[in-house]
Structures are given as structure tokens and as C-alpha cells.
N, C-alpha and C positions, 0 to 999 in steps of 0.2 A: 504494500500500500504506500508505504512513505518515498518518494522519490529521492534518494540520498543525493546530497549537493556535494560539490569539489570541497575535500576539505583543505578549510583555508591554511598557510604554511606561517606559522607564527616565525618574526622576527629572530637573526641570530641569537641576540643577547639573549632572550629569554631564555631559549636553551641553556646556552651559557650559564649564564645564572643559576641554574637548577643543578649544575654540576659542580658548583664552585663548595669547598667545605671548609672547616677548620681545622687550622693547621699547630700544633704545638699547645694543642690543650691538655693543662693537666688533668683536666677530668677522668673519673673511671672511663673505662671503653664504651658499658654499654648508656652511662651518660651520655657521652661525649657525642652518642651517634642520636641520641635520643634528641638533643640540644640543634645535631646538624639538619635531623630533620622536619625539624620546628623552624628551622629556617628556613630552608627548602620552601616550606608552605609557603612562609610569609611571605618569599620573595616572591614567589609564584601568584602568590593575590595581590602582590601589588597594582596599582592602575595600570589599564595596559595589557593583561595577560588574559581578557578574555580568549585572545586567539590559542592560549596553551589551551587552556579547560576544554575548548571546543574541539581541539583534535585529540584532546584525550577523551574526551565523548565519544568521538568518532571512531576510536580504537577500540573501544570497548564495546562500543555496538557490533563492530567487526567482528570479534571475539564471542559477541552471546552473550555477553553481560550489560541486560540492559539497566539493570539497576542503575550501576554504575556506571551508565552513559547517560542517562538520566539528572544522579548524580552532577556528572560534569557539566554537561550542559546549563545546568541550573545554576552554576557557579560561572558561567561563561558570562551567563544572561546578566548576575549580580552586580559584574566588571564592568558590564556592557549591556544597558537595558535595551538597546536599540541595534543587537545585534538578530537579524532578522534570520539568518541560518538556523541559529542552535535554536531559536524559538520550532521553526519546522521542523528539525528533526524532534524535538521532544516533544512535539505534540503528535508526532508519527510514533514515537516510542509510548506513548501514552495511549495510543489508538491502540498497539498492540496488548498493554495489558489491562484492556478495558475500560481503561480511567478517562472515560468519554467527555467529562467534563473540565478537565482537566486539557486533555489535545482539542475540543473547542474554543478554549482561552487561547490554547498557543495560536490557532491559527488564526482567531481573529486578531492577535497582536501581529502575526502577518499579513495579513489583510494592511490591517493599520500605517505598519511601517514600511513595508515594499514599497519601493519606486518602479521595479520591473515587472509591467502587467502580467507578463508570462508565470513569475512568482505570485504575483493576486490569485492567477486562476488556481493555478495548482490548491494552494490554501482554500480555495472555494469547493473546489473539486474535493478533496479531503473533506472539509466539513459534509459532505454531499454522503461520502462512502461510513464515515461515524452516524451519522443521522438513519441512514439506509442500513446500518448493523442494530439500529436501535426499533428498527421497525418506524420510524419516523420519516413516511412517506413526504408527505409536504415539506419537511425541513431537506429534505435529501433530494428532492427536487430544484427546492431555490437554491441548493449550491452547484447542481451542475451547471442548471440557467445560471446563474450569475457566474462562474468559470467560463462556460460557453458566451457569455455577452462582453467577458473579460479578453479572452484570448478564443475567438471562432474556429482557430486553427488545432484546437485540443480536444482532439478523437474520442478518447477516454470517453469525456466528459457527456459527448452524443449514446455514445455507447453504452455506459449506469445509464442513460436518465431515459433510455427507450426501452429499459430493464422496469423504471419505476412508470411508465405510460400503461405499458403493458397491464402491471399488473393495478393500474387505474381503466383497464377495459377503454382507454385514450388508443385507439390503435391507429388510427391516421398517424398521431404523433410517433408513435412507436415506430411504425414503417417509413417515416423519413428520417428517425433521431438513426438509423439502423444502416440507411442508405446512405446517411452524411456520414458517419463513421468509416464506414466502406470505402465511402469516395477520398477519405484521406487516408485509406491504406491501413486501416484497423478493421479486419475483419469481425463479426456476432460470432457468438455460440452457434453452433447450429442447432441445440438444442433448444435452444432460443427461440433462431428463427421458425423452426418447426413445432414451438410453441405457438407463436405467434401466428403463424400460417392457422394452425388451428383456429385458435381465438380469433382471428378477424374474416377467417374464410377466404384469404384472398393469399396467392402465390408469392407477389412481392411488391 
């Protein structure tokens, strides 16, 4: 469901910084490391680092650990309230473990803060596929329409919402939400279509 974005590549230093330790400390060892990695953090939350948290989000979703991309992300977003990525992915990771309320904030905070339509629709599109997990026909409707009135060019979006025509007995809609999908190279189900064929009595 979630469209994963390029992840972004945080500045040298930052790195840097996370590697840097203390050196000539009398502390016991397992202080000493205790102490290093207290700082670690700090510097790592300093202003600035939401781009570390975001690729460490983004590693850990790689990985199957969505907690903890989750997690990060959230700590990205702290750094950086108007960082518009880690908001999608965690409302993508939030869609995955149910927490339907939760990845509708994120995506209207994309909504919100995009400048790139193509990112509105997707976020709409999204909202569209949470609503339609919810059995929330009407709300899963207005997100594909508003994706598709976003960006006309996102298949997808023709594609759920001649899913949700359907099963409003809308079957004109259905048969061209099906055909426009089509025409931009995203094929139906065919179980689908041979649903549909059913339900409207008509071939195509």
C-alpha cells in the first residue's frame, strides 16, 4: 500500500558525529560506553538530524521492524515538523498495523504540507484505500476522486474507486473508472471485470 519514497541521504557531518567518542576517560568501561552513548543520542537530536531518524526509519522498515520505523520516523517529524516524507511513510506504516487513525492524520499532514500534486494524490489515494479497509465506502470514495482530481494521470486511483462504484451498483461509473485505468496501462482484476460484467449485464 504505502509507496516508499527515495530515502533522503543525511548530510556528512551527521554521520560523523555519531561516530565520534571519548577518548581518555577514566570512567569504568561499561560507564564510559554508557556516557558515549548518551551522547550519541544527543548529538543525533540535535537541530538538523531529522534526515538521520528518517533513514533510520527507513532501514528499519527494510528490515520488518516496523515499530521501530515508526519509532524513527516520529523522531524525524519532532526535528522537522514539516518534513513531508516521514509523515507518508508512517502513516503507510500505521495503515499497516491498523492504526487507521493515526495514518489519516499523517496523510492529511501531507495533504497539508506537499507542494508536489503528485504527493497530494498519493496521500489522497491512501486515505481512499484506509477508508475502503474500514468498510467506509463514501470516505474511500472522496479520496480516490480527490487523488484522481489531484493528479488525473494516477491509474491506481481509477482502479479502487470503480472497485467502490461497483459495489454502489454505480456501474456506468464503474465501466469507465475500469476503462481509464486500462487506458493508462493499469490493467482490472479480471475477477472484477467478470464481476462487473455480471452486475451491469453488459461486456465492457
Amino acid at each position: 500500500m504505502n509507496h516508499d519514497l527515495r530515502s533522503r541521504q543525511a548530510p556528512p557531518y551527521y554521520v560523523l558525529a555519531l561516530l565520534l567518542c571519548l577518548t581518555g576517560s577514566l570512567l569504568p568501561a561499561h560507564a564510559e560506553a554508557a556516557e558515549s552513548s548518551q551522547k550519541k543520542e544527543e548529538t543525533a537530536f540535535k537541530k538538523g538530524s531529522a534526515d538521520y531518524f528518517y533513514n533510520q526509519g527507513n532501514a528499519s522498515k527494510n528490515k520488518g521492524d516496523i515499530g521501530s520505523a515508526i519509532k524513527n520516523w516520529t523522531l524525524a517529524i519532532e526535528q522537522n515538523p514539516e518534513l513531508v516524507e516521514a509523515y507518508y511513510n508512517r502513516g503507510g506504516a500505521y495503515a499497516r498495523q491498523n492504526i487507521f487513525q493515526g495514518a489519516l492524520a499523517d496523510f492529511d499532514k501531507v495533504i497539508q504540507l506537499a507542494r508536489d500534486p503528485k504527493m497530494k494524490a498519493l496521500a489522497y489515494y491512501n486515505k481512499g484505500l484506509v477508508s475502503q479497509n474500514q468498510n467506509d465506502l463514501k470516505q474511500a470514495l472522496s479520496g480516490y476522486t480527490l487523488a484522481i482530481e489531484t493528479d488525473p494521470s494516477y491509474a491506481p486511483a481509477y482502479k479502487n474507486r470503480a472497485v467502490v462504484y461497483l459495489f454502489e451498483k454505480n456501474y456506468d461509473a464503474s465501466w469507465k473508472d475500469a476503462r481509464r485505468s486500462e487506458e493508462l496501462g493499469l490493467k482490472c482484476n479480471p475477477a472484477f471485470i467478470r464481476q462487473l460484467q455480471q452486475a451491469s449485464g453488459k461486456q465492457k
